[in-house]
N, C-alpha and C positions, 0 to 999 in steps of 0.2 A: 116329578120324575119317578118313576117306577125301577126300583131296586129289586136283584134278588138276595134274597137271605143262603147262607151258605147250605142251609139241608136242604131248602127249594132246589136252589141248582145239583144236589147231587139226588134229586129222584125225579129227574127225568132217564128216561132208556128207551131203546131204540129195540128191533128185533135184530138175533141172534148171528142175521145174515153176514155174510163180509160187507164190509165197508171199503170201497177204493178207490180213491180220486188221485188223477196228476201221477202217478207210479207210487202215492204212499196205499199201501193196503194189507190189511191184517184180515188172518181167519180166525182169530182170536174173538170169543164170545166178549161183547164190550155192552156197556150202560148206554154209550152215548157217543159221539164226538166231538172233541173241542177247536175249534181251530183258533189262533190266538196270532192276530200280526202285530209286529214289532216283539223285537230283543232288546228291550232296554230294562229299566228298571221293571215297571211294571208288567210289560209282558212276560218277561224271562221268571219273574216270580209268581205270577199270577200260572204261567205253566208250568211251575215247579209243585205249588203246593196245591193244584187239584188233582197233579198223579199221586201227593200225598194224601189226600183226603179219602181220595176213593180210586186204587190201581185199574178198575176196569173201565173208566172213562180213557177212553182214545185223546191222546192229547198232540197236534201237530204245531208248532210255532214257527210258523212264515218268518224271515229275514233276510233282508238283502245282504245284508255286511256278512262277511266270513267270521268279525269275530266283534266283542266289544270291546268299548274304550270309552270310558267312565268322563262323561262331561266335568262334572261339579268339582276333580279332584286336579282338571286339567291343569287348572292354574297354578299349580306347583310346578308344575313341567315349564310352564312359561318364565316360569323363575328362577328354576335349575335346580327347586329342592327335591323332584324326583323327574326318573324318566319315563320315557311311554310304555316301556316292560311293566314298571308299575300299577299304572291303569288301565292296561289291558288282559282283556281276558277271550278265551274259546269258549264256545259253547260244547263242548264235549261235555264238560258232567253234567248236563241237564238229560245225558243219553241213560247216566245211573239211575234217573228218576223214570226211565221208559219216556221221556217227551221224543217225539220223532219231529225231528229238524227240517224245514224244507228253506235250501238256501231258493231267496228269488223276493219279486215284488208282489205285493197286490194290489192289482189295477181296478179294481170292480167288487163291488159286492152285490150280489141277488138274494133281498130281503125275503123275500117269497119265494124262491125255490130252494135257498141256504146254499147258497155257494158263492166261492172268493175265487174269481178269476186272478191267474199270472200273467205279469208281463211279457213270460218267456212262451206260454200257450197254456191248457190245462185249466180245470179246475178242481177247487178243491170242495168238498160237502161238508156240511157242518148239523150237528144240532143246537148245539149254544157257540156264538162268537164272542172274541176277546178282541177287541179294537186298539191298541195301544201305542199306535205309530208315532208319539213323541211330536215335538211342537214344528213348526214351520216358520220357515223366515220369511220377511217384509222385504224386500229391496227397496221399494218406490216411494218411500217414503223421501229418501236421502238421496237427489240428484247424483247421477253421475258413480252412485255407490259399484251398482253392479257389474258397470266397465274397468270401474278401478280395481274389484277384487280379481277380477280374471284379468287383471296385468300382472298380478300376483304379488304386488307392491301393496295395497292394504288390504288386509283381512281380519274378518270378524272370529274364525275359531272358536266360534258359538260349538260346532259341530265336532267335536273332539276325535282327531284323529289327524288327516294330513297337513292338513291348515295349523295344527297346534305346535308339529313337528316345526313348521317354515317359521312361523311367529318368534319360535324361541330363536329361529337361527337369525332372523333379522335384528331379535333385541340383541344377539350375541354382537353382530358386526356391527350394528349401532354407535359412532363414536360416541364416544366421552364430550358429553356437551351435547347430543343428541335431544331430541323431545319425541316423546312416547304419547299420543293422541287418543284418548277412548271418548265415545258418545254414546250418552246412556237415551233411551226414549222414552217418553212420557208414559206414564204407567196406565195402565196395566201393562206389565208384561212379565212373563216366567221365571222366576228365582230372581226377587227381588234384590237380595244381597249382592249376587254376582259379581252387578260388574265394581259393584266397591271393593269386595274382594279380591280383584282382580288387580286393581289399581294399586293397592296394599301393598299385595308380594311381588310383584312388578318394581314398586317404589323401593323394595326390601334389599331386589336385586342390583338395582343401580346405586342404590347408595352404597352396598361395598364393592359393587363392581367397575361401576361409571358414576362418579359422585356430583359430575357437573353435569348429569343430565338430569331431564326433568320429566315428568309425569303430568300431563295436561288431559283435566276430567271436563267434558263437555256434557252438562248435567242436562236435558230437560226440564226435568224437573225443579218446583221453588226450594226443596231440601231434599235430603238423602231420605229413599225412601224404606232405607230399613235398619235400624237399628242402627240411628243418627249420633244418637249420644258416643257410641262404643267407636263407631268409626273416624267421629269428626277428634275425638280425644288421642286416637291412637295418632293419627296425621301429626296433629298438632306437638304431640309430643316425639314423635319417631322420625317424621320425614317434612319438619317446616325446612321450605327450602328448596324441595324436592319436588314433593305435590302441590298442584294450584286445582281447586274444584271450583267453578263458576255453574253456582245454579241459574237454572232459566235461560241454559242456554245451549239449544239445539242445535244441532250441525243439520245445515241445510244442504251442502253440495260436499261430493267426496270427487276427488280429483288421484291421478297415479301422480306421485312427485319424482324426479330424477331420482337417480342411482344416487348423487354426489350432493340427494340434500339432508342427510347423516339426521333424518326421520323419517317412525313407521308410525303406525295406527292399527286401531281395532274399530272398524264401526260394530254399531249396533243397532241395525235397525230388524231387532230379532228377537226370535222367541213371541213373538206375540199370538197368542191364541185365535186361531180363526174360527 
């Protein structure tokens, strides 16, 4: 794979002319243009610090979302030790770096004329692209997954934001005696810790909040696939009782359960890299 080195990428330049695609356009003499989609971790930093490298690179970063909401921190939220004000955030200071923001999709890329088509119409020109649209979920793995999450009765909340809000509200009315269902998928797939993490402070929460409920881990996988020792210790010592993990064993079919059967779920048939 052919990498570029950071002074490669900053001696490329373009001529002096305007540059203007889609309604973004500067008369501003520029090096180059970057266009850069996805606002997550790495897009939003990768557009941050080539306006610090070099201010006269044009730098535009594509996003659908109006603002972020930090996946990896979600799981606090789900367990009430923070709220979504926490892990959310605007993109307005990336405006103090000079990044120009274009809320919207992109649908297309044209490798040969350098342009990133929008969903909503428009293109935009590029000299160097940043691709960083973050991972994609599997449905089809898990029967019956996809109908069940738009009953709105199980969800995965891979995707931090609405679904993380409703998660908490379901462990909230959860009785007491309730069982809390995650299914982890056979690896590879994106931040291996996750979903043990998840099951952890989940576990954390029921035990002072709902003590007769339980935490049911449906492993794929023959063991935990990250940092087995630390998680299977803390279990055993924090929440026997609470948590049951059953390696090797995949959830094949996801079903909506009545209102009155006092459990929710998290599939996971997600994050897997395409």
């Amino acid at each position: 794979m052919h990498t570029i080195r950071r002074r490669d990428f900053l001696k490329f330049s373009v001529s002096a002319a305007a540059l203007s695609a889609a309604g973004c356009a500067t008369t501003r003499p520029s090096r180059g243009r970057v266009v850069v989609i996805g606002g997550g971790f790495g897009g939003a930093t990768a557009a941050k610090y080539i306006r610090l490298w070099d201010p006269n690179i044009e730098v535009l970063l594509v996003e659908r979302e109006a603002g972020f909401v930090s996946c990896p921190i979600s799981n606090l939220v789900l367990a009430g030790f923070s709220g979504m004000s926490d892990i959310s955030r605007g993109y307005g200071a990336l405006r103090s770096y000079g990044v120009q923001l274009v809320q919207g999709e992109a649908v297309a890329v044209d490798a040969v004329k350098r342009t990133v088509r929008l969903s909503r119409g428009g293109e935009l020109s590029y000299d160097r692209l940043v691709v960083s649209p973050g991972v994609d979920f599997n449905f089809v793995e898990i029967e019956g997954f996809e109908a069940a999450m738009k009953s709105g009765r199980v969800l995965h909340a891979w995707k931090a934001g609405p679904q993380t809000a409703a998660l908490r509200r379901q462990l909230e009315q959860m009785p007491n005696g309730g069982v809390y269902a995650l299914s982890i998928p056979l690896a590879p797939y994106r931040c291996p810790p996750g979903p043990y993490e998840r099951a952890s402070v989940i576990a954390a929460y029921l035990k002072q909040a709902k003590p007769r409920s339980k935490v049911l881990v449906l492993d794929a996988n023959p063991d935990v696939t990250s940092k087995a020792g630390l998680f299977k210790a803390a279990w055993k010592d924090l929440y026997t009782g609470i948590l049951s993990a059953r390696a090797t064993s995949p959830c094949r079919r996801a079903w909506s359960p009545p209102i009155t059967a006092g459990a929710t779920s998290t599939g996971a048939p997600w994050n897997r890299r395409r």
